[in-house]
C-alpha positions as CSV (number, residue, x, y, z in Angstrom):
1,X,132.5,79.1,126.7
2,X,129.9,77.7,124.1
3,X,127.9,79.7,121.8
4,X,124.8,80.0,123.6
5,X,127.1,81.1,126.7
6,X,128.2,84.0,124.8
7,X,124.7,84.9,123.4
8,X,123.3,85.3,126.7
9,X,126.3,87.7,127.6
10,X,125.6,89.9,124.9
11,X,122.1,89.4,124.4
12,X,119.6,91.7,127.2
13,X,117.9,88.9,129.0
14,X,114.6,90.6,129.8
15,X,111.5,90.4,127.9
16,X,111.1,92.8,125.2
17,X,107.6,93.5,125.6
18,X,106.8,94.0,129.2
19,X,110.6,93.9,130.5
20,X,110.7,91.1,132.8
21,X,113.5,89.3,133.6
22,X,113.3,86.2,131.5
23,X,114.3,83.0,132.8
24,X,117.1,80.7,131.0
25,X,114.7,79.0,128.5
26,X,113.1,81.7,127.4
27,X,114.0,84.1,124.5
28,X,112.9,87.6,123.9
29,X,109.9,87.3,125.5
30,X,108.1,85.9,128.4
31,X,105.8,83.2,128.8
32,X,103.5,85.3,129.1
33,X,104.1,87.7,126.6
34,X,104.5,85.4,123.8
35,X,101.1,83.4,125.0
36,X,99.7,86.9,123.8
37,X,100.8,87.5,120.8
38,X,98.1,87.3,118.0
39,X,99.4,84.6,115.1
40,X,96.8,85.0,112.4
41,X,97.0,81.2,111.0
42,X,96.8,83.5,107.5
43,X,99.1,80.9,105.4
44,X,96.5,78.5,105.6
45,X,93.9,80.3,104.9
46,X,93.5,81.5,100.9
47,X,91.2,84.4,101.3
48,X,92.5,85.9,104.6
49,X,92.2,89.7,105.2
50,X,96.1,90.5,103.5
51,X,94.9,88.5,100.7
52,X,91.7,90.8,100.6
53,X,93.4,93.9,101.0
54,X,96.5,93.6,98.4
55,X,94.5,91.6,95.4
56,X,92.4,94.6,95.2
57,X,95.3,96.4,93.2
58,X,97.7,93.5,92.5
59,X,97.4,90.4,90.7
60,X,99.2,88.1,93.2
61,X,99.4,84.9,94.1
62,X,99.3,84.6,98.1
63,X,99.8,86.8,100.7
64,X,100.1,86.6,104.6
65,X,101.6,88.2,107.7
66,X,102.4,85.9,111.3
67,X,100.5,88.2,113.3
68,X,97.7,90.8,114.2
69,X,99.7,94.4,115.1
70,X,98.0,97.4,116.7
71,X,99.1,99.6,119.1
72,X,100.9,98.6,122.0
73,X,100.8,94.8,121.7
74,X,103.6,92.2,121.9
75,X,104.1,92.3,118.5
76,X,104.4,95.8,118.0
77,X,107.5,96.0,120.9
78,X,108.9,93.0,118.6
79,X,108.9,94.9,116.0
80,X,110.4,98.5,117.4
81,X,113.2,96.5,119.1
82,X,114.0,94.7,115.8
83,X,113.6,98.4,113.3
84,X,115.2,100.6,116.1
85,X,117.2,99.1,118.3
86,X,119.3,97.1,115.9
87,X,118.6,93.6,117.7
88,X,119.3,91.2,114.5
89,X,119.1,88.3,116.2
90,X,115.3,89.0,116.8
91,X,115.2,89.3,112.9
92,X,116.5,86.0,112.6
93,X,114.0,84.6,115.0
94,X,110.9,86.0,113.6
95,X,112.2,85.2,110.2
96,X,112.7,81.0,110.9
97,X,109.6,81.7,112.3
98,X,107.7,82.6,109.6
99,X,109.8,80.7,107.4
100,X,108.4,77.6,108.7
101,X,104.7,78.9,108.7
102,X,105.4,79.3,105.3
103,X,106.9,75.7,104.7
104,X,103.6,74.4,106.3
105,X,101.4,76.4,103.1
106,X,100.2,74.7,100.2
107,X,100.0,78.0,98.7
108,X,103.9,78.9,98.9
109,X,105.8,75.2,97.9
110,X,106.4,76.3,94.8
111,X,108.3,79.9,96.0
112,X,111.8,80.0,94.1
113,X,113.1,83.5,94.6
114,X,112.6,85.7,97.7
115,X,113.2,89.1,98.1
116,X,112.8,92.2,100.8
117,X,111.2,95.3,100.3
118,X,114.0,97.5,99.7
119,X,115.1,100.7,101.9
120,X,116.6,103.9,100.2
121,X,120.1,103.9,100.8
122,X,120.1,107.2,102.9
123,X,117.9,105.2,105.7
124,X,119.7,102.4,105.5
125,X,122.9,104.3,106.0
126,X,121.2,106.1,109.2
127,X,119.9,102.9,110.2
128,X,122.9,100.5,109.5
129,X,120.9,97.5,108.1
130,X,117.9,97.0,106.7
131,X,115.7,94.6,109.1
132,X,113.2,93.6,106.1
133,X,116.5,92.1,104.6
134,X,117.3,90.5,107.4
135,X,114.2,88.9,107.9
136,X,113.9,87.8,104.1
137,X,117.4,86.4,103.8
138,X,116.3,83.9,107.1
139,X,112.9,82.8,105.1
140,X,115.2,81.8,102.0
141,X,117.1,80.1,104.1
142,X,114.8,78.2,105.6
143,X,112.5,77.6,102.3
144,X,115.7,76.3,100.8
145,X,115.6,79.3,97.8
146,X,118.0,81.6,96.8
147,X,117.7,85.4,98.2
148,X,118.0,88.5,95.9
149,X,118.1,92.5,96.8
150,X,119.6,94.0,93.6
151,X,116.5,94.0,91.6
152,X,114.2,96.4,93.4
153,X,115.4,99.5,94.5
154,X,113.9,102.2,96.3
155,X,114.7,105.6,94.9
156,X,113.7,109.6,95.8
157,X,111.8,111.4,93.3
158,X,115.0,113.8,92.5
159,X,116.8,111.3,91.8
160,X,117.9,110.1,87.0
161,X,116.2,106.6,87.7
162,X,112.6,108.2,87.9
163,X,112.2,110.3,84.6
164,X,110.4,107.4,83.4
165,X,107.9,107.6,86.2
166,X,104.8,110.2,85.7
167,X,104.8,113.1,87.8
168,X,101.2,112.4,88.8
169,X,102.4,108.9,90.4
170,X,105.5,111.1,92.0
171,X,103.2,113.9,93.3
172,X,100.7,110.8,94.7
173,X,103.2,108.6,96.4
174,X,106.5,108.5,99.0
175,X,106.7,104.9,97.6
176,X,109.0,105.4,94.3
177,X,110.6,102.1,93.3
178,X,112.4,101.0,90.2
179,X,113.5,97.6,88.9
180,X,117.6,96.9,87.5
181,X,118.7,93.3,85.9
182,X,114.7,92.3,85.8
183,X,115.6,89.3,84.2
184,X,116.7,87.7,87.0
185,X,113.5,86.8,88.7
186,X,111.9,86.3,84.9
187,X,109.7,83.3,84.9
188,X,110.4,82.9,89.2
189,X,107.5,82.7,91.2
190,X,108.8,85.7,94.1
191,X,108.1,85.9,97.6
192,X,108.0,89.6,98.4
193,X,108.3,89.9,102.1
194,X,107.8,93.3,104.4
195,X,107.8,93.6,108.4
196,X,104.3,95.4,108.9
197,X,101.6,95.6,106.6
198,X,99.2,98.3,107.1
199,X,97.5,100.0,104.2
200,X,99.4,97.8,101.5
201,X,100.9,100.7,100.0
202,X,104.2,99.9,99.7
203,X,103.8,96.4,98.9
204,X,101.3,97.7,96.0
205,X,103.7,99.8,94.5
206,X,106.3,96.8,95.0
207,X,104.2,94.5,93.3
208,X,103.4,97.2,90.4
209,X,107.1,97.2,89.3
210,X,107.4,93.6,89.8
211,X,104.6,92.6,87.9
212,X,106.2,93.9,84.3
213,X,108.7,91.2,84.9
214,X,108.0,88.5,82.1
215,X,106.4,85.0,83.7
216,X,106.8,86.0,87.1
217,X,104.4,84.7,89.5
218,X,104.3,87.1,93.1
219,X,103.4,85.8,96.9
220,X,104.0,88.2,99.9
221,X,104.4,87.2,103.3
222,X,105.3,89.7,106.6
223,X,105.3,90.0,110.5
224,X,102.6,91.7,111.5
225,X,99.5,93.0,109.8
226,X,97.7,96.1,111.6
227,X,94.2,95.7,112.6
228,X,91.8,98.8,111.5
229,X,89.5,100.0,114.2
């Protein structure tokens, strides 16, 4: 039995966003479905709406997500099957894809270091992986750049590594995150990369830590970007 044989043994074969049986060619989601989902087209545009959103607060270099999210779209059931349901190999997919959106930018050739936003380890333990991980490790792959996670942490507000951190920003924000061996990524330009981009918050606070890095340089790039109503 080749490889593909055993995939589609273990994989479900029915369309992740309207539940259709899916026939042999297709993966994940129907013809249909993935005729509807939203790609934005963001990494070649400069001034896109992520762009708009995170440079308000962050001095970055880039930013872009694949697609629109809201509510009950295609992307959205993408996204839940990949966080939730532990389907990896969807991570994998949606990474390569947005890897190679990425490869087609002017804007990120240059990219020589990415990394995910990081989960606490309680969630990730509850969890079992982390699916931003996952999804960065596939876009370094496919850029060709090496992948790092032991640089950013995310950490509780009880916890020695924020004493440093003002009370006011603890009081303010569920987004605590800290930086270890910094001088890794000194002088890289960084691809920061999230799942779903919604207020910016977390990318923000990211990017805040990231920034007192000497040299460094910071795009960001995710999945799905929610649209405000």
């Amino acid at each position: 039995m080749i490889l593909s044989d055993l995939l589609s043994v273990f994989t479900p074969h029915y369309c992740r966003a309207c539940g259709k049986m899916l026939k042999e060619e297709e993966r994940f989601l129907c013809r249909d479905c993935t005729r509807d989902l939203e790609e934005t087209h963001f990494h070649l545009r400069a001034d896109n709406e992520v762009m708009q959103l995170l440079s308000l607060q962050n001095d970055i270099t880039a930013a872009m997500t694949l697609f629109y999210f809201q509510k009950g779209s295609v992307a959205q059931h993408l996204i839940h099957h990949l966080k939730y349901r532990g389907e990896e190999q969807i991570g994998e997919w949606l990474g390569n894809w947005l890897g190679n959106r990425l490869s087609q930018s002017p804007l990120y050739q240059l990219v020589e270091v990415v990394i995910p936003v990081p989960l606490h380890r309680d969630k990730l333990k509850k969890r079992g992986y982390n699916q931003v991980a996952l999804l960065a490790k596939t876009v370094a792959k496919v850029l060709g750049v090496s992948y790092v996670d032991d640089v950013l942490l995310k950490v509780t507000a009880n916890t020695t590594q924020t004493r440093k951190i003002s009370w006011r920003r603890l009081e303010e924000s569920e987004h605590i995150f800290v930086l270890q061996h910094p001088e890794k990524l000194k002088n890289k330009y960084i691809l920061l990369i999230d799942d779903l981009i919604t207020t910016g918050a977390t990318l923000s606070h990211c990017c805040e830590q990231l920034s007192t890095i000497e040299g460094v340089k910071i795009a960001v790039a995710g999945i799905g970007f929610t649209i405000r109503s």
